[in-house]
N, CA, C and O atoms as a GROMACS GRO file, in nm:
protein
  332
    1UNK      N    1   1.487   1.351   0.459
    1UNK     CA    2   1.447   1.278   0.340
    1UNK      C    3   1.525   1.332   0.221
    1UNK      O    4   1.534   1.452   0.197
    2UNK      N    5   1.567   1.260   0.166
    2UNK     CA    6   1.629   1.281   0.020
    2UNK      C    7   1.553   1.317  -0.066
    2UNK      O    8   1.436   1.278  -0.062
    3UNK      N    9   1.598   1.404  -0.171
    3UNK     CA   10   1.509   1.514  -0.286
    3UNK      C   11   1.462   1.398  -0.368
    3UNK      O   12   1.344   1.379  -0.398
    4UNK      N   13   1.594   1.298  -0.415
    4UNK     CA   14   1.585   1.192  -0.515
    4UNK      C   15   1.458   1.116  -0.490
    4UNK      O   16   1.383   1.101  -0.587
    5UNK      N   17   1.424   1.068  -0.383
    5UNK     CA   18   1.312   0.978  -0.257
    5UNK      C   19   1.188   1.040  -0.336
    5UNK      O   20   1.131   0.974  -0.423
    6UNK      N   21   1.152   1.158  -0.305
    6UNK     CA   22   1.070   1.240  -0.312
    6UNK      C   23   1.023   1.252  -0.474
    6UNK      O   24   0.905   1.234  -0.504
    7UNK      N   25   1.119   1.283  -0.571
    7UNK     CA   26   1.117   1.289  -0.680
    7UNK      C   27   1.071   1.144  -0.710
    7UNK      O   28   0.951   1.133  -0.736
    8UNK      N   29   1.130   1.052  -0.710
    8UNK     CA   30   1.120   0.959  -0.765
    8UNK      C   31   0.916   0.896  -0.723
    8UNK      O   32   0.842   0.841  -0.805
    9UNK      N   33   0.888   0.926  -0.603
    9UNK     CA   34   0.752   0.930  -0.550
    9UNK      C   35   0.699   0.965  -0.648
    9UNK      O   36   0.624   0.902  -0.722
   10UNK      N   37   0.758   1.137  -0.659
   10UNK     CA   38   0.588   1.166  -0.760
   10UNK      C   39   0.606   1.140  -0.894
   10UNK      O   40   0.508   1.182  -0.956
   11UNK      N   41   0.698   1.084  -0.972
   11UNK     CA   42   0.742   1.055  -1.111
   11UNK      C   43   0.667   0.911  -1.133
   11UNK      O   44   0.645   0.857  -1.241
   12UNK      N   45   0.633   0.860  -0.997
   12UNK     CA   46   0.538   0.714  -1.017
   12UNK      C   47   0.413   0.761  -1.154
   12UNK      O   48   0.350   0.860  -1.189
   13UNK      N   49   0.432   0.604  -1.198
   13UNK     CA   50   0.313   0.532  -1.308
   13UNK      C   51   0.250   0.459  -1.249
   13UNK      O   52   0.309   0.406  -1.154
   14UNK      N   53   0.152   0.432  -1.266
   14UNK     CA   54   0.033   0.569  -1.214
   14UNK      C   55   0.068   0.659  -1.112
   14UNK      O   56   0.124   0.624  -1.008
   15UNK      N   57   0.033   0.777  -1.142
   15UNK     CA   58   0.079   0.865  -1.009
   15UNK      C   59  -0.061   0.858  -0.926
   15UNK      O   60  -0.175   0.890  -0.959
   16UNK      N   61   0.000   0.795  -0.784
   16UNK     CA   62  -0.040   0.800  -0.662
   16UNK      C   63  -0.042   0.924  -0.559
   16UNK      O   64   0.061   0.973  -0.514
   17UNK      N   65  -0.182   0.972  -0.524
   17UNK     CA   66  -0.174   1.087  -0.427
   17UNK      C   67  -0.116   1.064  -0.324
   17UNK      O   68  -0.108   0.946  -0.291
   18UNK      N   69  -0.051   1.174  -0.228
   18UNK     CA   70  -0.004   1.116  -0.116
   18UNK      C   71  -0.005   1.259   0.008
   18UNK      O   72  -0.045   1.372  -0.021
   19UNK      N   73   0.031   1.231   0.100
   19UNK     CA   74  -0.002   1.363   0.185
   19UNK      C   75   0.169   1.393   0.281
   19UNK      O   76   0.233   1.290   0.298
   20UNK      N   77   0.212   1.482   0.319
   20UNK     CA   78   0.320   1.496   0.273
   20UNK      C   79   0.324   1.590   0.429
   20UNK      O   80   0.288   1.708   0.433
   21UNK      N   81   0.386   1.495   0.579
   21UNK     CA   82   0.356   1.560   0.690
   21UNK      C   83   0.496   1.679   0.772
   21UNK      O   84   0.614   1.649   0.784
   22UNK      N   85   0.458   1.757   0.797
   22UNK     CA   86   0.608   1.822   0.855
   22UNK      C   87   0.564   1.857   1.000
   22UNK      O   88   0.456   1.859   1.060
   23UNK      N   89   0.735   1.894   1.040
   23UNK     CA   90   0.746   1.963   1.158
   23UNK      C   91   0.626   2.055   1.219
   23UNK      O   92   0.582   2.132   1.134
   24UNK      N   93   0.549   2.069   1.375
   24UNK     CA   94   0.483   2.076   1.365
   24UNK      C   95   0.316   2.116   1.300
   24UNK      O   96   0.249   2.218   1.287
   25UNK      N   97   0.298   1.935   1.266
   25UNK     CA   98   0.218   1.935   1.260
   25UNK      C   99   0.139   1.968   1.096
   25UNK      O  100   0.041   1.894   1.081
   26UNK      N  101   0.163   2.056   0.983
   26UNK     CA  102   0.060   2.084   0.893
   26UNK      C  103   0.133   1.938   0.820
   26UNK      O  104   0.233   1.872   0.849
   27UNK      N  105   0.040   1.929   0.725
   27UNK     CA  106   0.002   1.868   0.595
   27UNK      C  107  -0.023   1.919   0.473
   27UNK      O  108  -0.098   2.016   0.457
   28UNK      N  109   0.039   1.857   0.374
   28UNK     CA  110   0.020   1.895   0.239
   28UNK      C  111  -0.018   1.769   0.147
   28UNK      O  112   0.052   1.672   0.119
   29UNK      N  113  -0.154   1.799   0.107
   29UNK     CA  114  -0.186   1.650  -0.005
   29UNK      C  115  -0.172   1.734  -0.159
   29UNK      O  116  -0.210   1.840  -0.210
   30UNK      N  117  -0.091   1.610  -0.196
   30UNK     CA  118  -0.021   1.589  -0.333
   30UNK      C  119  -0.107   1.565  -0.419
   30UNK      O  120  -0.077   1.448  -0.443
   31UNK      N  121  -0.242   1.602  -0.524
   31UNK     CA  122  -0.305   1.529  -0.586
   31UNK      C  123  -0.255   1.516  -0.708
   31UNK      O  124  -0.304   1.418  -0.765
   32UNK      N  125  -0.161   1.588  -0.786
   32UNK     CA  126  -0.085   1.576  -0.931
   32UNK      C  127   0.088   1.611  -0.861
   32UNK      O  128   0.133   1.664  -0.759
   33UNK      N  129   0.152   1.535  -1.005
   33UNK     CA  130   0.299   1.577  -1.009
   33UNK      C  131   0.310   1.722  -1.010
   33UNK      O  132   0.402   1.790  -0.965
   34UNK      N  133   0.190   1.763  -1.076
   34UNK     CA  134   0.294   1.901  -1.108
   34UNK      C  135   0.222   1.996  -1.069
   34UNK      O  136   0.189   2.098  -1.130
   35UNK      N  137   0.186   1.949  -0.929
   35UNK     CA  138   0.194   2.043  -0.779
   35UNK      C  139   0.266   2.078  -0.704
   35UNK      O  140   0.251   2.148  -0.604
   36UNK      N  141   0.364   2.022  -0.754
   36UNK     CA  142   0.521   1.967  -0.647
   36UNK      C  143   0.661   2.006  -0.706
   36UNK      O  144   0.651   1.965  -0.822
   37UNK      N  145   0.765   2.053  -0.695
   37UNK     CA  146   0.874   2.098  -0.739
   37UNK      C  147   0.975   2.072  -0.642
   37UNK      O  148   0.999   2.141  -0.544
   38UNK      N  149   1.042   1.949  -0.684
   38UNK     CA  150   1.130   1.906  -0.568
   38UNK      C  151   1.265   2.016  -0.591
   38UNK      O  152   1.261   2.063  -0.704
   39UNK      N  153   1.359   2.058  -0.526
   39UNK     CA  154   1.442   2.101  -0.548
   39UNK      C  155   1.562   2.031  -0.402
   39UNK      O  156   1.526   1.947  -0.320
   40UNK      N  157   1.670   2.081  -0.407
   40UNK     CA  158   1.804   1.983  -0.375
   40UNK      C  159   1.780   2.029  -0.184
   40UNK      O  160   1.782   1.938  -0.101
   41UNK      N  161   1.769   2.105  -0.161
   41UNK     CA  162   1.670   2.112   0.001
   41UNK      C  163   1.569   2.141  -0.004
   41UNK      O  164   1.529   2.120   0.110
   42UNK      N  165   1.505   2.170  -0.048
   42UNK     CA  166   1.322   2.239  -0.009
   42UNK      C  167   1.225   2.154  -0.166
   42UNK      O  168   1.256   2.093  -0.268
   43UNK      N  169   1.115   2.196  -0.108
   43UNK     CA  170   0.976   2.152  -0.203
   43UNK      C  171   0.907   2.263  -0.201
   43UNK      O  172   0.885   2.314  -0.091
   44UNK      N  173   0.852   2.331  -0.332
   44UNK     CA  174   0.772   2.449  -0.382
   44UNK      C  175   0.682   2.370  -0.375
   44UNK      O  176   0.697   2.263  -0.433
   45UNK      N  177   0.560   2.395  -0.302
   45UNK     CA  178   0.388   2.310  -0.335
   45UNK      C  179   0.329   2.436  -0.370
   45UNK      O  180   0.349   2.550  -0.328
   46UNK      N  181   0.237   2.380  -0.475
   46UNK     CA  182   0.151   2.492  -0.529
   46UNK      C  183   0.010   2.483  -0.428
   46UNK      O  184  -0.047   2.374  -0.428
   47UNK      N  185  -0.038   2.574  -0.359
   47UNK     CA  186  -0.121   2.553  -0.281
   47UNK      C  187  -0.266   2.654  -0.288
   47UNK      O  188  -0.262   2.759  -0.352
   48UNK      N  189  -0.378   2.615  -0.224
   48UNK     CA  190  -0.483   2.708  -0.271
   48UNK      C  191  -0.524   2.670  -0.446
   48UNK      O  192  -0.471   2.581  -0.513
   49UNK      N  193  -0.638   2.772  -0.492
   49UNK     CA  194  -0.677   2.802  -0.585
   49UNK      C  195  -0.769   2.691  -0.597
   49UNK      O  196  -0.793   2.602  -0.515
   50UNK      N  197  -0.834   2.718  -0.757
   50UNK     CA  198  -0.919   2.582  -0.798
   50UNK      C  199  -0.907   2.560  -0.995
   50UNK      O  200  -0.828   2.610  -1.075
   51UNK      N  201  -1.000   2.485  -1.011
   51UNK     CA  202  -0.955   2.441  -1.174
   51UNK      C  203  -0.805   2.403  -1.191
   51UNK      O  204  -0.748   2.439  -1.294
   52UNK      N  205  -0.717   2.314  -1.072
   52UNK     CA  206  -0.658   2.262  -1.080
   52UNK      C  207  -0.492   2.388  -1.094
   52UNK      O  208  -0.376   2.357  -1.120
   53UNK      N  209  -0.549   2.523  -1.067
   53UNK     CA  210  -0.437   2.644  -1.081
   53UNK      C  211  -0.415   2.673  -0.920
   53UNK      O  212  -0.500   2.705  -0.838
   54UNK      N  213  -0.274   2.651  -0.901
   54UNK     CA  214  -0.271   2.677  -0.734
   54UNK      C  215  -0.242   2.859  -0.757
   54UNK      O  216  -0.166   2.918  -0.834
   55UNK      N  217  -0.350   2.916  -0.641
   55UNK     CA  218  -0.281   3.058  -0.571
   55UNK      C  219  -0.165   3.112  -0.587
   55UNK      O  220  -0.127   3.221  -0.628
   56UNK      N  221  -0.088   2.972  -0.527
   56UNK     CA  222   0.058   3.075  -0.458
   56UNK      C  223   0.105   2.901  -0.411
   56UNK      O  224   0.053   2.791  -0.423
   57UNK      N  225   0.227   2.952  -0.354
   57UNK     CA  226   0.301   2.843  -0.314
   57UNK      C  227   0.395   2.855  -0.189
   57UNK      O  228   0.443   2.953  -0.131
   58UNK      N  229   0.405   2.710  -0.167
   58UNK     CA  230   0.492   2.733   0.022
   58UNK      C  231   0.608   2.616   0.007
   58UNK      O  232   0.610   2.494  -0.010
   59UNK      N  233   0.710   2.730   0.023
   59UNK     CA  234   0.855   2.641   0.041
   59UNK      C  235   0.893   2.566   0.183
   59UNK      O  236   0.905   2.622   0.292
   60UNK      N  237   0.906   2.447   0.159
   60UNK     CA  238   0.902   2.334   0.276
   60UNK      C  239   1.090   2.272   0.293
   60UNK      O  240   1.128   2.181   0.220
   61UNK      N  241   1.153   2.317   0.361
   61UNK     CA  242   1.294   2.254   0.349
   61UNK      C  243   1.205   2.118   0.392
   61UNK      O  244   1.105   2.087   0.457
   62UNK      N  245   1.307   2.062   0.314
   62UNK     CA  246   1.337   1.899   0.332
   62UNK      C  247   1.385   1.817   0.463
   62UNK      O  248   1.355   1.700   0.488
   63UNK      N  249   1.474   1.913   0.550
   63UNK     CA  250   1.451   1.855   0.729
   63UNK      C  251   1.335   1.882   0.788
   63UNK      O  252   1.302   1.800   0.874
   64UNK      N  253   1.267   1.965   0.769
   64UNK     CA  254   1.129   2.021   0.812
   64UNK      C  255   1.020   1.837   0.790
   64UNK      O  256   0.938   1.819   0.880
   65UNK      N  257   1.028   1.755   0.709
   65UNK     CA  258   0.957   1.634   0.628
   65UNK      C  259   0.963   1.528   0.711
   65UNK      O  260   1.061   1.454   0.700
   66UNK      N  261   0.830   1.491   0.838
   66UNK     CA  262   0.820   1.394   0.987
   66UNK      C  263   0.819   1.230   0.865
   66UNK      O  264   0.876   1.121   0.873
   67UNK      N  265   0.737   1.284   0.778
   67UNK     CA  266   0.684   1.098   0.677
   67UNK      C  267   0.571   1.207   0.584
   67UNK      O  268   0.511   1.313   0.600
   68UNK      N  269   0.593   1.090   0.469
   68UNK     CA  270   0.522   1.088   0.362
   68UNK      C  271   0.439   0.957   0.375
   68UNK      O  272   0.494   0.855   0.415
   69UNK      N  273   0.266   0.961   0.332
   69UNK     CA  274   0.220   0.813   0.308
   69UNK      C  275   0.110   0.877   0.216
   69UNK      O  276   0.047   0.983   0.220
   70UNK      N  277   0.112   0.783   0.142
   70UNK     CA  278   0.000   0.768   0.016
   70UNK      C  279  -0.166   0.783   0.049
   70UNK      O  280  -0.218   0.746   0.154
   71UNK      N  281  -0.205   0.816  -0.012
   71UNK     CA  282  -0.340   0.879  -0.006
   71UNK      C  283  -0.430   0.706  -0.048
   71UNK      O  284  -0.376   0.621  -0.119
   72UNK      N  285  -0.541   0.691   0.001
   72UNK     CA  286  -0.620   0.600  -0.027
   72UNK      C  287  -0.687   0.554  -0.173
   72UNK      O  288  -0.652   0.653  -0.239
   73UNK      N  289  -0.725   0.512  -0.222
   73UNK     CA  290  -0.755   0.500  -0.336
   73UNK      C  291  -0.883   0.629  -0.420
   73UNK      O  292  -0.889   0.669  -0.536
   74UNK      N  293  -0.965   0.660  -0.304
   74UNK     CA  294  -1.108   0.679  -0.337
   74UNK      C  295  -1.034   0.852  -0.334
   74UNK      O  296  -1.083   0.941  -0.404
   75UNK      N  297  -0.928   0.873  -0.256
   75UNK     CA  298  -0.888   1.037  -0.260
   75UNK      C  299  -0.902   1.095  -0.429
   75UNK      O  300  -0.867   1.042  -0.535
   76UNK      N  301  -0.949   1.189  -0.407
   76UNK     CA  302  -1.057   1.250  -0.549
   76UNK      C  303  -0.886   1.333  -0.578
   76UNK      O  304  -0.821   1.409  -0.506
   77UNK      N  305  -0.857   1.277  -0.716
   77UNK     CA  306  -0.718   1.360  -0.778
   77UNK      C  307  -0.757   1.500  -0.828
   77UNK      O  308  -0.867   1.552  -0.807
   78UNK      N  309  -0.670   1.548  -0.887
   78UNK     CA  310  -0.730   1.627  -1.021
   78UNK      C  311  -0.800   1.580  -1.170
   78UNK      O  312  -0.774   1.490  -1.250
   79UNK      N  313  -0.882   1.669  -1.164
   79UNK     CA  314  -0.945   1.622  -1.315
   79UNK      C  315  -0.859   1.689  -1.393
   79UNK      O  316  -0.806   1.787  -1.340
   80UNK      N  317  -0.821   1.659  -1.535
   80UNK     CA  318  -0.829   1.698  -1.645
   80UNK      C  319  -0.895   1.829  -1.698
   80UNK      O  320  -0.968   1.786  -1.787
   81UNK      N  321  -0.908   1.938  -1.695
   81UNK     CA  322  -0.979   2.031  -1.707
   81UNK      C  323  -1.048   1.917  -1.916
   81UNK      O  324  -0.995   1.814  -1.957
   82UNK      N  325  -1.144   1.978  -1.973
   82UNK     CA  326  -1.202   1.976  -2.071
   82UNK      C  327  -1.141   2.109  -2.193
   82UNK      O  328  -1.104   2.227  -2.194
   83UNK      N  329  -1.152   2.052  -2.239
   83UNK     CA  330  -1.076   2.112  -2.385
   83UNK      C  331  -1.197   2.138  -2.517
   83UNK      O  332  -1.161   2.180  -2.626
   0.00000   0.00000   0.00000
C-alpha cells in the first residue's frame, strides 16, 4: 500500500474510523487522525492509554498492510476531551 493511499484516508472530511489489518493477523482501529503518522515505509500508531493520550506506539512497515476497511458508523470515535 502506498503512504500517499493511507495519508490521504485519514486526511478525509469527515474523518472516518477505520481498522487497519496486517500480516499475521493483528489489527489496529484508527479512531482520530492524529493517532496515525504515516511515514514513506512504515506507520507510527499511537496505541494503549486513555483520555484520548496513547501509551506508546508500534511501527507497522507498510508491506506488513493485508487491507484497510472503514469502521461502521455507530464505532464510538474519540471525544473531544472538555476544556
Amino acid at each position: 500500500m502506498r503512504p500517499e493511499d493511507i495519508r490521504e484516508l485519514n486526511r478525509r472530511q469527515p474523518f472516518q474510523p477505520y481498522r487497519i489489518y496486517i500480516t499475521g493477523g493483528k489489527t489496529y482501529e484508527i479512531y482520530h487522525p492524529d493517532q496515525l503518522l504515516v511515514l514513506r515505509s512504515r506507520l507510527v500508531i499511537g496505541v494503549g492509554g486513555d483520555n484520548n493520550i496513547p501509551d506508546g506506539t508500534e511501527h507497522i512497515s507498510l508491506i506488513h498492510i493485508v487491507r484497510i476497511e472503514e469502521l461502521s458508523e455507530d464505532s464510538k470515535a474519540y471525544e473531544t476531551p472538555s476544556r
